[in-house]
N, C-alpha and C positions, 0 to 999 in steps of 0.2 A: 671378155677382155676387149675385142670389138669395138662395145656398145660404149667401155669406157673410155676407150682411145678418142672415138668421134666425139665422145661427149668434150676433151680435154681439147681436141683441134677445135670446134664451135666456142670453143670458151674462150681460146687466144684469137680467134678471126674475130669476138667480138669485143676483145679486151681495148683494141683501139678506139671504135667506137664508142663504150663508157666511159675511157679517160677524152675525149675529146668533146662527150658531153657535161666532164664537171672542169668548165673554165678555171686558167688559175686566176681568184680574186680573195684579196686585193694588190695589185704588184705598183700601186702609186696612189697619191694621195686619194680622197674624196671631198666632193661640195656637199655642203647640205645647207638646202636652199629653206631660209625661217621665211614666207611671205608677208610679216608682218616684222613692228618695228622689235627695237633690239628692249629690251624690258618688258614685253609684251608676253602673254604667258606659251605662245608659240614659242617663242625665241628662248625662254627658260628650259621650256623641254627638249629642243634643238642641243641646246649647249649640253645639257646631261646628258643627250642620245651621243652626242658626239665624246664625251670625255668617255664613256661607256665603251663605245668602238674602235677607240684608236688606241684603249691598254688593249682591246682582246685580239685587236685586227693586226696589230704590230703599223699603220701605217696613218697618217693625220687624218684625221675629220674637220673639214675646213668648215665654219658657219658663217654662211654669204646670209645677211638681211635685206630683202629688198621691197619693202613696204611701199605699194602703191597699186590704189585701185583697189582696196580690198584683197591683195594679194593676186588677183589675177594676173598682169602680168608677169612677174615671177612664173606663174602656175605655167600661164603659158610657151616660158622659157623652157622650164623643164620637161612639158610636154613634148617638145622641138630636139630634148636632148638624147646625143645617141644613146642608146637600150644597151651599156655595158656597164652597170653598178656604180658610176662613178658620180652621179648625179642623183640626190634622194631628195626628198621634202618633208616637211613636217605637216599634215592635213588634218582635216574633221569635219564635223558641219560645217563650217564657214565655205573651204571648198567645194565638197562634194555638194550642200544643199541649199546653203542660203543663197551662193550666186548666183547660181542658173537661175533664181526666181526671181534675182532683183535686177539683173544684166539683161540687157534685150540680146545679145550678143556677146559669146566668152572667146577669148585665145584658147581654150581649151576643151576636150569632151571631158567631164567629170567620172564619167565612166567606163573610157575607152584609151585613155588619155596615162592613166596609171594602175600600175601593176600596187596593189598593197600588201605591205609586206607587216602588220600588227596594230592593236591597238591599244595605247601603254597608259594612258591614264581619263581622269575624266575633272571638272569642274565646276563647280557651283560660282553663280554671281553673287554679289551681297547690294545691294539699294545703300547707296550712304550720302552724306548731307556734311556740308563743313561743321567744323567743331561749333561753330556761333550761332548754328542754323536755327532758327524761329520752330522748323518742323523737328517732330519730337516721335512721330512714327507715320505709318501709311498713311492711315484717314489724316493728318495734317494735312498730309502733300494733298492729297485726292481734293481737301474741300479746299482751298484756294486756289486747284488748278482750274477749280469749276467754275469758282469766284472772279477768274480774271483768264479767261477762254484763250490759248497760247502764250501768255503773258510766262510761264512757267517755262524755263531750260534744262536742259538736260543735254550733259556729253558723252560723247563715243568715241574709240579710237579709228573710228572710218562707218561709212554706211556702208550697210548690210553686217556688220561686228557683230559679233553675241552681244553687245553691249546696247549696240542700236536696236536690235531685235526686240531686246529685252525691256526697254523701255516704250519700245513701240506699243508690243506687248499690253504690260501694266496701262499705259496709258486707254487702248482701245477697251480693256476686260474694265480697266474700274469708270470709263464713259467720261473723260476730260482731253481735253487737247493742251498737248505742250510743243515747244519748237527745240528741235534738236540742232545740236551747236557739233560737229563733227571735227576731228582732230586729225593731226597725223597719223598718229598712233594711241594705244594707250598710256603710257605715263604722261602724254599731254592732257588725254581728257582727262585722267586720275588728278593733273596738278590744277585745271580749272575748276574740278571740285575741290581740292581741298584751298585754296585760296578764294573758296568763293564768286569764281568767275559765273557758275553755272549754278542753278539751285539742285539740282539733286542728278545722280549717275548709276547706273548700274555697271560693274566691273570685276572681271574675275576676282576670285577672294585669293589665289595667288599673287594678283598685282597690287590689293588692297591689305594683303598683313601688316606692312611696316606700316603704312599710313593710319590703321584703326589701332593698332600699337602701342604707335606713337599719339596719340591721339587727337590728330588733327583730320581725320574723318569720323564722323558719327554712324555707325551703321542701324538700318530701321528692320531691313528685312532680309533673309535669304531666298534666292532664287529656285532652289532642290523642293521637294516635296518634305522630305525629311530635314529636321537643322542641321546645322554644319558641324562637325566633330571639331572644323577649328573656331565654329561663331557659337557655343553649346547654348547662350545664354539668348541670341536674338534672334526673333520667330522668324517662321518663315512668313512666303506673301499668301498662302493658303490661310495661315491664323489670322495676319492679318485684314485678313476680308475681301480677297482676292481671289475667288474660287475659280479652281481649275486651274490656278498658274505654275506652270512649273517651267524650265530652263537650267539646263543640266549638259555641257558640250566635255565631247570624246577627243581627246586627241592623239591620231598616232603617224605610224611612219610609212611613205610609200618612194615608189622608185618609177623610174617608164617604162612606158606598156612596152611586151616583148623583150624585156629582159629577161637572160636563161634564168627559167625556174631555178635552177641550180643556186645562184646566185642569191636571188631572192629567197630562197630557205635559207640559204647562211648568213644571212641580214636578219630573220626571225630568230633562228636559232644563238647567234651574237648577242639578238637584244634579251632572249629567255636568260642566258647568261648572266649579259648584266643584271638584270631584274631581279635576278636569286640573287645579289649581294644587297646584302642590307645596307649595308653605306649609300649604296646609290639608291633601292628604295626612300633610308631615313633621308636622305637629300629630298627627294621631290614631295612626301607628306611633311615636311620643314616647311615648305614654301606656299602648303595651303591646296595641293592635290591631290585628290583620291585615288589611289592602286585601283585597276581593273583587272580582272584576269585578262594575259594576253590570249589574244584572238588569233590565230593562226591565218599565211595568206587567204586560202581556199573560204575562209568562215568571210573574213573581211570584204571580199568581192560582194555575199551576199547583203552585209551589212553597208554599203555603200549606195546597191539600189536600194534598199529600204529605206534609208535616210532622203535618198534623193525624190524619193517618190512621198515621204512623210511630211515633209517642211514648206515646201512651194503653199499651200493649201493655207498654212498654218498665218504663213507668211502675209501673205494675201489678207486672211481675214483680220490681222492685227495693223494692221495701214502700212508696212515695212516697205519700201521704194526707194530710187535712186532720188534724190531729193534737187 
C-alpha cells in the first residue's frame, strides 16, 4: 500500500511537468512560408498542406510566397523565426541541397537551421518544346545544340531550380552547350516555352499538365528513371540516350530548429491524417505528383544530410552555378 501511495504522489509531482511539456498548439493562426513563386509546384503543395491543416487544426493556415533568390531569403526569414509552430516552410532539394552548392554564402544553415517535420510527395520533370518546335525528341535537340555551340535556350524558374539543374544536367551528360534564360519563377519559364521564347525547358510535370493537355507544349522526355504514370507514352531521358540521367525531387514540410518536439509531432501526425483522405491524396496525383510514404521527423533529419552531402558533387559535375 506504501509502494502505491509513493508511486500515486511521483505521478502527480510529475503530472505538471508532462502537461507543461505538451504546449497548447495551435491557439492562432499559422504562416506557411512557399519560397518559390505562387503556381510553382512548391506553392501547389503549400496550399494543399495548408487546406489539410486548418480543417484538422480548427485554426488558418496562412500561405505567404516569397520567391527570391532561389528561395533563400525566405529560408532565411524562417530560419530567424521564433521556434513556436507558428512559422513552417515547404523544402526539398532545392533547400536543403542545391543551394548550399550553388551560393557561396546562405541566410541559413540547411541543417541546423530546421527542425523537419515529413516528407509528402515527390516529382518528375518532363523536357518539352512549343507545340511548332522543329525538335521532335532528344537527339533533335542534342544535334543542333552541337551544331550551333550556346546558340540553344532553355528556361528555368530561378538558378539553382530543379529546372536549371536539370538542364544543366542533360546538357553536360549528352556534351553540347546551351544558354540559360532564368525566370522569376516557373509559370514564367513554363510561358517562354510555350510561346516559344526559349527552345526547349525542363519543368515539373505538375506545373506542365494543363500546358501538354492543352497542347501547347510538346513533351520529348521524362526526367524519373521509370516513365511517368501521368506521361505513360513519352520515354524517358535514359531511352532516349541519355545514360545515367535521372532527376526526381522530394518535397515536404519543415518548421525552426528547436521547436518543442511536441509540436512537431503534431504537425507530422496532422499531415498522416490528412494524407489518409483520399480527396486530398486524389488532389495532389490530379496535379501530376507522386504519393511517398510519409517519413517521420527523426527518419527526415537523416534524409537531409544525405541529400545534402549527395547533390553538391552532382552539381558540380553538370556545370550548375550562379550564372
Amino acid at each position: 500500500m506504501h509502494r502505491r501511495s509513493l508511486l500515486v504522489v511521483a505521478g502527480a509531482a510529475l503530472a505538471p511537468g508532462v502537461l507543461r511539456a505538451q504546449p497548447a498548439w495551435p491557439t492562432r493562426p499559422i504562416t506557411m512560408i512557399a519560397p518559390l513563386a505562387a503556381g510553382s509546384s512548391v506553392d501547389i503543395v503549400a496550399r494543399a498542406v495548408a487546406d489539410g491543416w486548418s480543417t484538422r487544426l480548427g485554426q488558418p493556415v496562412v500561405v505567404e510566397n516569397r520567391p527570391a533568390a532561389n528561395g533563400t531569403l525566405a529560408l532565411g526569414q524562417v530560419a530567424r523565426s521564433a521556434p513556436d509552430g507558428y512559422t513552417v516552410t515547404i523544402t526539398g532539394q532545392t533547400a536543403i541541397a542545391f543551394n548550399p552548392a550553388l551560393y557561396p554564402s546562405l541566410p541559413y544553415d540547411p541543417l541546423r537551421d530546421f527542425a523537419p517535420v515529413t516528407r509528402l510527395v515527390s516529382v518528375s520533370n518532363a523536357l518539352v518544346v512549343h507545340k511548332n518546335s522543329p525538335f521532335r525528341s532528344v537527339a533533335d535537340i542534342v544535334a543542333a545544340a552541337k551544331a550551333r555551340p550556346g546558340a540553344l535556350t532553355y528556361s528555368s524558374g530561378g538558378v539553382g531550380s530543379t529546372h536549371h539543374v536539370s538542364s544543366a544536367m542533360f546538357a553536360q551528360m549528352a556534351g553540347f552547350q546551351a544558354t540559360h534564360v532564368p525566370y522569376r519563377g516557373a509559370p514564367q519559364g513554363i510561358l517562354a516555352a510555350q510561346t516559344g521564347e526559349v527552345d526547349f525547358a525542363f519543368f515539373n510535370i505538375s506545373t506542365l499538365i494543363g500546358g501538354i493537355r492543352s497542347g501547347d507544349l510538346r513533351p520529348l522526355a521524362v526526367s524519373s528513371v521509370q516513365r511517368s504514370s501521368f506521361l505513360p507514352d513519352v520515354p524517358t531521358m535514359r531511352e532516349e540516350g541519355v545514360a545515367g540521367y535521372e532527376m526526381a525531387t522530394w518535397i515536404g514540410v519543415s518548421t525552426v530548429a528547436r521547436t518543442p518536439a511536441a509540436i512537431v509531432q503534431r504537425m507530422y501526425e496532422v499531415t498522416k491524417a490528412m494524407m489518409a483522405d483520399e480527396a486530398a491524396r486524389n488532389r495532389l496525383t490530379s496535379l501530376g505528383f507522386d504519393l511517398t510514404p510519409l517519413t517521420p521527423p527523426e527518419e527526415m533529419v537523416a534524409l537531409h544530410q544525405a541529400e545534402y552531402e549527395k547533390w553538391p558533387p552532382i552539381l558540380r559535375a553538370a556545370g550548375a552555378r550562379m550564372d
